[in-house]
mmCIF file of the C-alpha atoms, coordinates in Angstrom:
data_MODEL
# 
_entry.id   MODEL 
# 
loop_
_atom_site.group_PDB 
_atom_site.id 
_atom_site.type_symbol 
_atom_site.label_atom_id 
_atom_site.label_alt_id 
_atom_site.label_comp_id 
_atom_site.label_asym_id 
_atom_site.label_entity_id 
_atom_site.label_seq_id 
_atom_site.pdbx_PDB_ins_code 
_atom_site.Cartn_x 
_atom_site.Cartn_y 
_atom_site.Cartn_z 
_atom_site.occupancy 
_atom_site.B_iso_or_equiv 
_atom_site.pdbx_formal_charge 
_atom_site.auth_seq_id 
_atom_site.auth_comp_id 
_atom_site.auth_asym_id 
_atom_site.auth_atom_id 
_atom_site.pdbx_PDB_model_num 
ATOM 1   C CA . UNK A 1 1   ? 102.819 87.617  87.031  1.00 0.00 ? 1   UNK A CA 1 
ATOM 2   C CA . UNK A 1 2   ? 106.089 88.188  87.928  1.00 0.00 ? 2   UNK A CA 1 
ATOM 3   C CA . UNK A 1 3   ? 106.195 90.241  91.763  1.00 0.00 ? 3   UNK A CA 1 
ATOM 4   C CA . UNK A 1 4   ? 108.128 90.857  94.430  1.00 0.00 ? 4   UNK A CA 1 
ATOM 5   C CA . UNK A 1 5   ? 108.046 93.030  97.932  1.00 0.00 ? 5   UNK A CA 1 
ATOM 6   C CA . UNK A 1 6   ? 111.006 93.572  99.710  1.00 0.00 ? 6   UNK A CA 1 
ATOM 7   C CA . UNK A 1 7   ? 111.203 95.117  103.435 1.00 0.00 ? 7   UNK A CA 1 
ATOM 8   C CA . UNK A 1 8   ? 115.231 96.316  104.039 1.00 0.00 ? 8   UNK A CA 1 
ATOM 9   C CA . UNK A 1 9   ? 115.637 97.512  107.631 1.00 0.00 ? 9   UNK A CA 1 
ATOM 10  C CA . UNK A 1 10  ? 119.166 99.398  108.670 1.00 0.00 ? 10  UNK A CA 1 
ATOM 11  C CA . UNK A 1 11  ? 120.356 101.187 111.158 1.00 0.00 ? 11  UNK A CA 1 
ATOM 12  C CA . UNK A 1 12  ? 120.099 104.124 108.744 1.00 0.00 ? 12  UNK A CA 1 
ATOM 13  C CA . UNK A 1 13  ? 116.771 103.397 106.963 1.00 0.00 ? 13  UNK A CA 1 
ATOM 14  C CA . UNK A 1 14  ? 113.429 101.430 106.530 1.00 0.00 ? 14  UNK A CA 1 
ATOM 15  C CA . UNK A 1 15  ? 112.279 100.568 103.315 1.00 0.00 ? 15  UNK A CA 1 
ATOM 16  C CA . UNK A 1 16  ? 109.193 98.968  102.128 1.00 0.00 ? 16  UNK A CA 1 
ATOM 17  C CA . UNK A 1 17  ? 109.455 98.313  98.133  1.00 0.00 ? 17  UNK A CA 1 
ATOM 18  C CA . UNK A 1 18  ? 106.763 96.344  95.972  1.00 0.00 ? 18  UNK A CA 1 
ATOM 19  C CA . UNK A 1 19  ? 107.528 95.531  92.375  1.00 0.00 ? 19  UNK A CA 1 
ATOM 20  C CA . UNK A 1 20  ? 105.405 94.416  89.418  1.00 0.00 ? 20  UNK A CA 1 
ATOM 21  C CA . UNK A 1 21  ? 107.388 93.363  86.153  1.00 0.00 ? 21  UNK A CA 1 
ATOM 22  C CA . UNK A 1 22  ? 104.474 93.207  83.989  1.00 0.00 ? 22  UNK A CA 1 
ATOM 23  C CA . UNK A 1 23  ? 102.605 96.268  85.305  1.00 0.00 ? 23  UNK A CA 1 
ATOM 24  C CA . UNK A 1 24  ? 100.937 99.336  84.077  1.00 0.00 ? 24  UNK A CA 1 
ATOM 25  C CA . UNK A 1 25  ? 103.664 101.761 84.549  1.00 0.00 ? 25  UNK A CA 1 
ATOM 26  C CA . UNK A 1 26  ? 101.685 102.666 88.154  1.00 0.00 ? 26  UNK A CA 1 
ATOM 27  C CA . UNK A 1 27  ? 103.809 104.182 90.847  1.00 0.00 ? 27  UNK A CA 1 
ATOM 28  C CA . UNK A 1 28  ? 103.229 105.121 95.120  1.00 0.00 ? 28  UNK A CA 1 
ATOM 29  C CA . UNK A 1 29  ? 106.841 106.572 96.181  1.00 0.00 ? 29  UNK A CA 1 
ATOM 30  C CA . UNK A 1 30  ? 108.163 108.362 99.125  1.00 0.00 ? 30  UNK A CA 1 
ATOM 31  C CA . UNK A 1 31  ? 111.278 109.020 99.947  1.00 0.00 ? 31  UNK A CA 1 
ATOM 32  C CA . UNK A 1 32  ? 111.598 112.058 101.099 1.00 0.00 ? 32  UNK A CA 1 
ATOM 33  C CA . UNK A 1 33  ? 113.673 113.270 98.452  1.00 0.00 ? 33  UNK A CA 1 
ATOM 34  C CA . UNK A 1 34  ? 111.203 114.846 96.186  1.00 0.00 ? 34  UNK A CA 1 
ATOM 35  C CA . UNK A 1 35  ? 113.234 115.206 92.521  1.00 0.00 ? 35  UNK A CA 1 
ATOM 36  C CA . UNK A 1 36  ? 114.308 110.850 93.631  1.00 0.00 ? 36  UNK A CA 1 
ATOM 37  C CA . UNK A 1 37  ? 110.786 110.400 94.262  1.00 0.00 ? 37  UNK A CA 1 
ATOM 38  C CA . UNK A 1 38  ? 110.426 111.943 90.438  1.00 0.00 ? 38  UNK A CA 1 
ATOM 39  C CA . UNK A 1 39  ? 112.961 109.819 88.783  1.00 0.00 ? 39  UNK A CA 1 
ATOM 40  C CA . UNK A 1 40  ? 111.679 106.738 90.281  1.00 0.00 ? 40  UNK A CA 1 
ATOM 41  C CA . UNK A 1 41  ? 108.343 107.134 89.018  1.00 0.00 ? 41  UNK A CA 1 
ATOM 42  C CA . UNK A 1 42  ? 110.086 107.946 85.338  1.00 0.00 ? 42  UNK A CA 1 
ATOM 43  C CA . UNK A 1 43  ? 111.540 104.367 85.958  1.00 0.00 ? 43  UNK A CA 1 
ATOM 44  C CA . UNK A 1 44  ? 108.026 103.125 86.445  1.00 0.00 ? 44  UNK A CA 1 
ATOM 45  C CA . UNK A 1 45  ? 106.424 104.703 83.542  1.00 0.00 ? 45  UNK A CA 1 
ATOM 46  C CA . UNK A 1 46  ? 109.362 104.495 80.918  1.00 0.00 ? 46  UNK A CA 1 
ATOM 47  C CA . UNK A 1 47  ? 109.949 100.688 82.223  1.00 0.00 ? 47  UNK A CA 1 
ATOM 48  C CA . UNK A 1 48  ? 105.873 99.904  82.572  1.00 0.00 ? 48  UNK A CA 1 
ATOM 49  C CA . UNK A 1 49  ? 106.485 98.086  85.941  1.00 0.00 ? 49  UNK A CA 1 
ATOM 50  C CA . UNK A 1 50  ? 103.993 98.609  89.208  1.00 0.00 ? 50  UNK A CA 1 
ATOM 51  C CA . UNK A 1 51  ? 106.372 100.313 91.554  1.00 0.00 ? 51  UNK A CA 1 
ATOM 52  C CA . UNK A 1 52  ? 105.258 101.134 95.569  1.00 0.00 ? 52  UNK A CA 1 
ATOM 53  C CA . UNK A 1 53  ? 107.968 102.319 97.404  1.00 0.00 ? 53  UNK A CA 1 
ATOM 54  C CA . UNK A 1 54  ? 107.888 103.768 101.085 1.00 0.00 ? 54  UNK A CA 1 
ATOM 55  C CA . UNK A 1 55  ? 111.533 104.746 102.663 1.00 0.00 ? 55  UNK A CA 1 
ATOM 56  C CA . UNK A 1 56  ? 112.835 106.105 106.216 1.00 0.00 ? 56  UNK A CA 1 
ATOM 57  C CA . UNK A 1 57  ? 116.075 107.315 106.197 1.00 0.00 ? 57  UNK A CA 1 
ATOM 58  C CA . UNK A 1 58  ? 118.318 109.445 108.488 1.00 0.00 ? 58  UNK A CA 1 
ATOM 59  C CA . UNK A 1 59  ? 117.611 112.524 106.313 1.00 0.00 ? 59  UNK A CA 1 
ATOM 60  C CA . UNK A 1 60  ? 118.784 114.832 108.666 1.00 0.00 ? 60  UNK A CA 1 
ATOM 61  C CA . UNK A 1 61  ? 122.468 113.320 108.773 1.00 0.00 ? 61  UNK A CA 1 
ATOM 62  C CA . UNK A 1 62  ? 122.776 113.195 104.680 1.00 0.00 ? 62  UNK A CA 1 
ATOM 63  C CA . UNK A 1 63  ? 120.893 111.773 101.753 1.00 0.00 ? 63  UNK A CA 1 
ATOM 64  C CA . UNK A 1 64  ? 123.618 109.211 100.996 1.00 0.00 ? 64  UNK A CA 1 
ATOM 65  C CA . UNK A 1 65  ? 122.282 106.131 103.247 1.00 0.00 ? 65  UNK A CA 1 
ATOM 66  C CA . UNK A 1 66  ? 118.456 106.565 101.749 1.00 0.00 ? 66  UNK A CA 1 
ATOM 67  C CA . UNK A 1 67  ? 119.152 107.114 98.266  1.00 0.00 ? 67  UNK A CA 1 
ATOM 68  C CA . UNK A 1 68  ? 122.376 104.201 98.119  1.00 0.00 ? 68  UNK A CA 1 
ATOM 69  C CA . UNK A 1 69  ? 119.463 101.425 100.022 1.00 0.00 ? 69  UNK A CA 1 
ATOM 70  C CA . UNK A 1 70  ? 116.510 102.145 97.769  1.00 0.00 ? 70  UNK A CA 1 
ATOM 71  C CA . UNK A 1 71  ? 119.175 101.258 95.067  1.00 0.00 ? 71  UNK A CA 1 
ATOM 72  C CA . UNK A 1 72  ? 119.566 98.382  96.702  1.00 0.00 ? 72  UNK A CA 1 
ATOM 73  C CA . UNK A 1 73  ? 115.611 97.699  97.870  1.00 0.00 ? 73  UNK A CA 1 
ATOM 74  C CA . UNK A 1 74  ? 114.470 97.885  94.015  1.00 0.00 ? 74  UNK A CA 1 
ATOM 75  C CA . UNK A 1 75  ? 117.388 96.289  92.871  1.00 0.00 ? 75  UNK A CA 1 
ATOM 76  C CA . UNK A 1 76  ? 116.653 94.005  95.231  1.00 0.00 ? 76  UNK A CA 1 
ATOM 77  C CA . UNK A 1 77  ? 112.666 93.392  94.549  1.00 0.00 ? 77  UNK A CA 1 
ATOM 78  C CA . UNK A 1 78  ? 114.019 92.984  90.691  1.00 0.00 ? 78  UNK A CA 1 
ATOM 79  C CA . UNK A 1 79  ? 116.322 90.147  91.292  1.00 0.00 ? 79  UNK A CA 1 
ATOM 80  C CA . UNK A 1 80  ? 113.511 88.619  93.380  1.00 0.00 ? 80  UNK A CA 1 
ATOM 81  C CA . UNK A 1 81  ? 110.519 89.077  90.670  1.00 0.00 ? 81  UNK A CA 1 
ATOM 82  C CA . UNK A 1 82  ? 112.833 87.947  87.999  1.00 0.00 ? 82  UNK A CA 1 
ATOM 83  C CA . UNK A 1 83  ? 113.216 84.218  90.456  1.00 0.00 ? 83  UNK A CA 1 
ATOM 84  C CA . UNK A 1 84  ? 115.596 81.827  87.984  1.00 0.00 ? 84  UNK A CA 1 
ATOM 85  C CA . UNK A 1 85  ? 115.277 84.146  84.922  1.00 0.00 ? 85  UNK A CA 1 
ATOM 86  C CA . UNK A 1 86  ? 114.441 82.113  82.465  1.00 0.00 ? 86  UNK A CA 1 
ATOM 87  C CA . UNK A 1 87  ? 114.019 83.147  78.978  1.00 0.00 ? 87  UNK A CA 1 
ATOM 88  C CA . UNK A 1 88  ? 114.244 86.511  79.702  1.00 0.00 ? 88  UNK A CA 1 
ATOM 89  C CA . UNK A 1 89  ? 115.784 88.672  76.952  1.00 0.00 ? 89  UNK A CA 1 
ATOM 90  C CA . UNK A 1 90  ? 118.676 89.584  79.612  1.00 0.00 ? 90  UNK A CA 1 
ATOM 91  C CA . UNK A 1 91  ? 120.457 92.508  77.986  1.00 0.00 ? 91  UNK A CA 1 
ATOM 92  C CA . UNK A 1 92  ? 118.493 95.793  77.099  1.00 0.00 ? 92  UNK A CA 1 
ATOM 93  C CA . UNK A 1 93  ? 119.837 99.202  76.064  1.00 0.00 ? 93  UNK A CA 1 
ATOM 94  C CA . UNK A 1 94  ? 117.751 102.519 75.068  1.00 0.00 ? 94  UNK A CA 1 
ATOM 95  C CA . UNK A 1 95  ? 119.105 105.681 73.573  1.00 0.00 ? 95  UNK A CA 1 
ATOM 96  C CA . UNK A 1 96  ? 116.796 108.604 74.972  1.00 0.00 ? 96  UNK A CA 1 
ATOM 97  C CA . UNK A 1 97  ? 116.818 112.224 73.710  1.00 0.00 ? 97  UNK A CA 1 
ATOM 98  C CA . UNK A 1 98  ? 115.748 114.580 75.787  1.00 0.00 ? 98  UNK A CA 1 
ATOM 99  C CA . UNK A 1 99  ? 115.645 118.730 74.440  1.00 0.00 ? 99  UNK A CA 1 
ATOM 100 C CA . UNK A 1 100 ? 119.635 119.201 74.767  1.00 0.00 ? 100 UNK A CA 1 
ATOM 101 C CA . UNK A 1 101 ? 120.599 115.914 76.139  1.00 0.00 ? 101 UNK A CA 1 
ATOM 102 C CA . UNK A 1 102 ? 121.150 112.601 74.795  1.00 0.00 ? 102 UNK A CA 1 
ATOM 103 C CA . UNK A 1 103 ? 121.467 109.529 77.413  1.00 0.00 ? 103 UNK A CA 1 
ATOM 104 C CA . UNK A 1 104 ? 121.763 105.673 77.052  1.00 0.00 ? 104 UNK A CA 1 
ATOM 105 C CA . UNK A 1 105 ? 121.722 102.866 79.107  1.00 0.00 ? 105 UNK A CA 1 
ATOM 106 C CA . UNK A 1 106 ? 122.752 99.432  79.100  1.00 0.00 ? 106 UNK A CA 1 
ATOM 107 C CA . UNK A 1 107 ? 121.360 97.092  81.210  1.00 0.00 ? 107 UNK A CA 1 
ATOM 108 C CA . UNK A 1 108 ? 122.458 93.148  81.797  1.00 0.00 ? 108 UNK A CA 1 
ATOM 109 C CA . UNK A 1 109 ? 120.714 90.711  84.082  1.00 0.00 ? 109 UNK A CA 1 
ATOM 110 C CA . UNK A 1 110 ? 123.525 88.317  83.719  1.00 0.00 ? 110 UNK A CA 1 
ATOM 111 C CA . UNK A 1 111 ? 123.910 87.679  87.868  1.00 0.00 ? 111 UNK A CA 1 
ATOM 112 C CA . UNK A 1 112 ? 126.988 90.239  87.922  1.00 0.00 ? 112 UNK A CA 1 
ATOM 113 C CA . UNK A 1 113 ? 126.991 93.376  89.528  1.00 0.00 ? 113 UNK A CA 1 
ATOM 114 C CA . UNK A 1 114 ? 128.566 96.037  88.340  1.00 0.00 ? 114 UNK A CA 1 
ATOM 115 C CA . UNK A 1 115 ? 127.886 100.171 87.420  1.00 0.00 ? 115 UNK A CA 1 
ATOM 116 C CA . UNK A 1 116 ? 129.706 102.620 85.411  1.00 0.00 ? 116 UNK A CA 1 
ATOM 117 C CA . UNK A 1 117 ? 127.603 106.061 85.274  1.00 0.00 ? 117 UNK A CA 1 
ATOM 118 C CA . UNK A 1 118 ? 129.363 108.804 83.398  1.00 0.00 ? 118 UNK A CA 1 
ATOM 119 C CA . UNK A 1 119 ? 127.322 112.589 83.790  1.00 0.00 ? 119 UNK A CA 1 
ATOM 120 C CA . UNK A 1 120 ? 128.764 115.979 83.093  1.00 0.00 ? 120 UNK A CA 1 
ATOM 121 C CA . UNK A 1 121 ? 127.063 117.286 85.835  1.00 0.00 ? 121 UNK A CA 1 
ATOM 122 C CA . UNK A 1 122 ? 128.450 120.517 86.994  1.00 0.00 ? 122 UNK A CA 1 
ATOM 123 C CA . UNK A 1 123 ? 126.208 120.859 90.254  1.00 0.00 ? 123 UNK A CA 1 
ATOM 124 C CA . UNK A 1 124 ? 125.491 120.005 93.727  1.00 0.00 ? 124 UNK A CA 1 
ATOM 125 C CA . UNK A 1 125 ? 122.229 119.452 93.373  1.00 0.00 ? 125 UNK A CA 1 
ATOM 126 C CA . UNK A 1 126 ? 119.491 118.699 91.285  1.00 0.00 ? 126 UNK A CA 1 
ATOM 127 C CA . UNK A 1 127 ? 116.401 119.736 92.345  1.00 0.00 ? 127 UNK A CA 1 
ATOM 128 C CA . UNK A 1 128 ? 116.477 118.650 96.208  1.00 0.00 ? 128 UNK A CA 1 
ATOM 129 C CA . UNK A 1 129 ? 118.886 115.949 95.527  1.00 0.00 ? 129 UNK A CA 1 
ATOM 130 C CA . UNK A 1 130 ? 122.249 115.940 95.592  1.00 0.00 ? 130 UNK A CA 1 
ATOM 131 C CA . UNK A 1 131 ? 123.888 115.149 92.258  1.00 0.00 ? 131 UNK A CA 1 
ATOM 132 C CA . UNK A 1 132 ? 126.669 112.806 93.030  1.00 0.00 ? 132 UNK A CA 1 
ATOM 133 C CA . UNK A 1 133 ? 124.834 110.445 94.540  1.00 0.00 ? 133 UNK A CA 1 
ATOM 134 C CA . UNK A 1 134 ? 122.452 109.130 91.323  1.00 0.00 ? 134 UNK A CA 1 
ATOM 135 C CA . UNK A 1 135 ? 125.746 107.061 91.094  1.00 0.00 ? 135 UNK A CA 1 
ATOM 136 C CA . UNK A 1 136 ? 125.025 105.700 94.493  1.00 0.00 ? 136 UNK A CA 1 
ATOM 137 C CA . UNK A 1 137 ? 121.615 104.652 93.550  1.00 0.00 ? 137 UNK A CA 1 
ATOM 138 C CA . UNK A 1 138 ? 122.892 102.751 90.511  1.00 0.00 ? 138 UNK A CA 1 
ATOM 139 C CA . UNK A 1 139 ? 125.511 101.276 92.237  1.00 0.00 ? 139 UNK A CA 1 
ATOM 140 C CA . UNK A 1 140 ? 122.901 100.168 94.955  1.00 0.00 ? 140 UNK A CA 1 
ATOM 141 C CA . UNK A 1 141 ? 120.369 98.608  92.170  1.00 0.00 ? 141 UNK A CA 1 
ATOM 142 C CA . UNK A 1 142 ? 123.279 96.616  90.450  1.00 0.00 ? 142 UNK A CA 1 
ATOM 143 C CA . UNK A 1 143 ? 124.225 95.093  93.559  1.00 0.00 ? 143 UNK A CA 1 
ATOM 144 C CA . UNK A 1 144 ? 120.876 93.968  94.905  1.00 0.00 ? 144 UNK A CA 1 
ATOM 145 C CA . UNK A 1 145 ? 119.661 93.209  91.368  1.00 0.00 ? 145 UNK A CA 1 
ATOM 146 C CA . UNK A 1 146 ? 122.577 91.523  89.975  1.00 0.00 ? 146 UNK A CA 1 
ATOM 147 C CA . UNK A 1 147 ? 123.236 93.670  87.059  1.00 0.00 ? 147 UNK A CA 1 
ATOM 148 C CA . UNK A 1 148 ? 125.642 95.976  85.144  1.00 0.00 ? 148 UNK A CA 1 
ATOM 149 C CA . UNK A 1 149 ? 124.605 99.047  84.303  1.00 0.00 ? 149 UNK A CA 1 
ATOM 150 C CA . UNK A 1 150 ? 126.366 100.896 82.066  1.00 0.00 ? 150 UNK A CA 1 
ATOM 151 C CA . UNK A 1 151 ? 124.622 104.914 81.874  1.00 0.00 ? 151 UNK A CA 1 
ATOM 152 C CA . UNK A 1 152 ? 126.374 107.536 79.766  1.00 0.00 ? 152 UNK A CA 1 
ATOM 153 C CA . UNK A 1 153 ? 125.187 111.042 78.673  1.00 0.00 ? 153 UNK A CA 1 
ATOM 154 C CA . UNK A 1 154 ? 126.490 111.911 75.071  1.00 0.00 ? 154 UNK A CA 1 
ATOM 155 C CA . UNK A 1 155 ? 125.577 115.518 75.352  1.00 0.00 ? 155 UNK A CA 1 
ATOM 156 C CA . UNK A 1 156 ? 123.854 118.220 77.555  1.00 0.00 ? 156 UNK A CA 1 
ATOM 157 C CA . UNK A 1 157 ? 123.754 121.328 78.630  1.00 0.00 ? 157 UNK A CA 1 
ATOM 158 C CA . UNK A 1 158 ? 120.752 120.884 82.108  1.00 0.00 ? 158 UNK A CA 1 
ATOM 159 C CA . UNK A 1 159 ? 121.993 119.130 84.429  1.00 0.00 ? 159 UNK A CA 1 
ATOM 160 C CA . UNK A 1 160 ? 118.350 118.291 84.806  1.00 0.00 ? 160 UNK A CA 1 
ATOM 161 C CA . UNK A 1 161 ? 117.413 117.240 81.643  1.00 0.00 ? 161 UNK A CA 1 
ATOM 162 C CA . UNK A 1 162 ? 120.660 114.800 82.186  1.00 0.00 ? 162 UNK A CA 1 
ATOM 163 C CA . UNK A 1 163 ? 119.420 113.320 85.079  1.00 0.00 ? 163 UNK A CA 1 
ATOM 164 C CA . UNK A 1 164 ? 115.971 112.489 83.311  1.00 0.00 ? 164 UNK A CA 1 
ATOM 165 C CA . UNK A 1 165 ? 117.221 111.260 80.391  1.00 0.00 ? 165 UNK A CA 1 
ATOM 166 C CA . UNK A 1 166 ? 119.272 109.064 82.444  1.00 0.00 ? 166 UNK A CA 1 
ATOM 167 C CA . UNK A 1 167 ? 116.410 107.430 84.443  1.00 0.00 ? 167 UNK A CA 1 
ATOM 168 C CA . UNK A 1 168 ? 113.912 107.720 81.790  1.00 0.00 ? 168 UNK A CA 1 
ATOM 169 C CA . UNK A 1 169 ? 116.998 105.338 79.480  1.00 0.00 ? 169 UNK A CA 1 
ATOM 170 C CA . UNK A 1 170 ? 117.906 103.475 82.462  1.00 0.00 ? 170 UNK A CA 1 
ATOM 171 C CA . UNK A 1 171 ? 113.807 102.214 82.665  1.00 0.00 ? 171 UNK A CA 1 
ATOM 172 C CA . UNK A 1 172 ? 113.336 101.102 78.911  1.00 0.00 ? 172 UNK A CA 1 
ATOM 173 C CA . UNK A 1 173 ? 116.585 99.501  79.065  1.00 0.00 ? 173 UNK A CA 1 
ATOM 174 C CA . UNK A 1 174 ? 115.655 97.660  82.167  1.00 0.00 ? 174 UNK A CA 1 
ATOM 175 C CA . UNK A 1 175 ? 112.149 96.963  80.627  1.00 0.00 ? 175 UNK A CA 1 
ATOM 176 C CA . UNK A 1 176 ? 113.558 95.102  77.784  1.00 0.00 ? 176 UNK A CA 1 
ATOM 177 C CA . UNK A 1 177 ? 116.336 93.371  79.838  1.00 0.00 ? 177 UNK A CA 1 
ATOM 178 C CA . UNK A 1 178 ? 113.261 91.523  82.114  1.00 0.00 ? 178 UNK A CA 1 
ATOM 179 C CA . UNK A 1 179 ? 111.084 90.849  79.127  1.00 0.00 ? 179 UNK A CA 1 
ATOM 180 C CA . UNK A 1 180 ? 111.024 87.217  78.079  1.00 0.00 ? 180 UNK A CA 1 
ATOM 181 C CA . UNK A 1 181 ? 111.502 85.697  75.022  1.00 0.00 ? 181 UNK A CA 1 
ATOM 182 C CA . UNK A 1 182 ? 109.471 83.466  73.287  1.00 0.00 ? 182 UNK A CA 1 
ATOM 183 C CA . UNK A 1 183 ? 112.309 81.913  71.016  1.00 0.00 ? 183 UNK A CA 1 
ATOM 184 C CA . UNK A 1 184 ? 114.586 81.539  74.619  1.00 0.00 ? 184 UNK A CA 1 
ATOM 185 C CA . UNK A 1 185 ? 111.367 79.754  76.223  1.00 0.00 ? 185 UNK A CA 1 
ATOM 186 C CA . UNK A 1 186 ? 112.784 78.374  79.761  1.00 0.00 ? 186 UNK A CA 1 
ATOM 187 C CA . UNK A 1 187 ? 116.457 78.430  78.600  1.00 0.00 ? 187 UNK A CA 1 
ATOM 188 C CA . UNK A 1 188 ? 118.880 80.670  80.301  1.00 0.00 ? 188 UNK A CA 1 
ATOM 189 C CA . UNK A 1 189 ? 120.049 83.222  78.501  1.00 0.00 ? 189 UNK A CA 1 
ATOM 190 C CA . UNK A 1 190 ? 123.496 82.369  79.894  1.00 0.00 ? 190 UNK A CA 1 
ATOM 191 C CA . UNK A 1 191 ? 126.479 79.393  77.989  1.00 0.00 ? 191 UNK A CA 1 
ATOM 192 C CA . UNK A 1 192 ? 127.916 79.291  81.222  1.00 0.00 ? 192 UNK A CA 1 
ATOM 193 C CA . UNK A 1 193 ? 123.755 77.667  82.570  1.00 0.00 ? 193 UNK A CA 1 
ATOM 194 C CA . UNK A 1 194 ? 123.851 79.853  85.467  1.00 0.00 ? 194 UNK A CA 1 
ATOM 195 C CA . UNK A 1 195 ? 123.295 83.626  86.428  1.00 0.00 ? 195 UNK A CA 1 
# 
């Protein structure tokens, strides 16, 4: 069973962030950003991992330090549950409808981080969070996992709708990405033989 718990402690926030690759899509999160707190459990569900998550941040300066380090926490407890990644599928996309939006997401586990997110959001916020910082989040999780992710919305008119597809694409993407492979067995998926 692949798990991992991660504790990241800054001057700006606490965070306490168990993960379970092979879970039941079961979630526990509090961040104090309710509509975050919502598209994190969407990553649970849509990605079937186990996914506690408990974060402090200074909420009363800004959102920016709380939503950028539980980025970094998950992506964080990902790189760590995933160990050498062997025979894992490593790459994963998902194309997600949702009513007037279409999303997809790319996701590669190749040791890299990088994030391109592309929205036509046309708000400040969404829900109680404030829009332009889903970019911080995935910028967070690609550094502390090790990824690129690569998240594009096609069409939409809600800027909420975008959001979840987003999130809800960005978890089955991720899902397949940390899968293993039978036919890879302990090979990594890598011709360079590292990650």
């Amino acid at each position: 069973m692949r798990r991992a718990a991660i504790k990241r402690n800054t001057r700006e926030t606490s965070i306490v962030v168990k993960l379970g690759i092979e879970g039941r899509g079961r979630y526990a999160i509090a961040t104090g950003i309710r509509f975050l707190d919502h598209m994190l459990e969407l990553v649970a569900r849509h990605g079937v991992f186990d996914l506690s998550l408990r974060a402090d941040g200074d909420l009363d300066v800004d959102q920016h330090h709380t939503v950028e380090d539980v980025g970094i926490a998950i992506g964080e407890a990902m790189a760590s549950a995933l160990g050498t990644r062997r025979g894992i599928n490593r790459a994963g996309y998902f194309v997600m409808p949702m009513d007037d939006t279409l999303a997809v997401a790319a996701v590669d586990l190749g040791g890299r981080p990088h994030a391109v997110v592309d929205l036509r959001l046309k708000v400040a916020r969404v829900g109680d969070l404030q829009s332009e910082l889903v970019q911080d989040f995935f910028e967070g999780f690609a550094q502390g996992a090790r990824a690129n992710v690569h998240l594009k919305v096609l069409c939409g008119r809600s800027s909420h709708h975008q959001v979840e597809a987003i999130f809800k694409a960005f978890g089955r993407a991720l899902r397949v990405a940390c899968s293993k492979d039978r036919q890879l067995g302990r090979m990594l998926p890598s011709t360079k033989g590292l990650l």
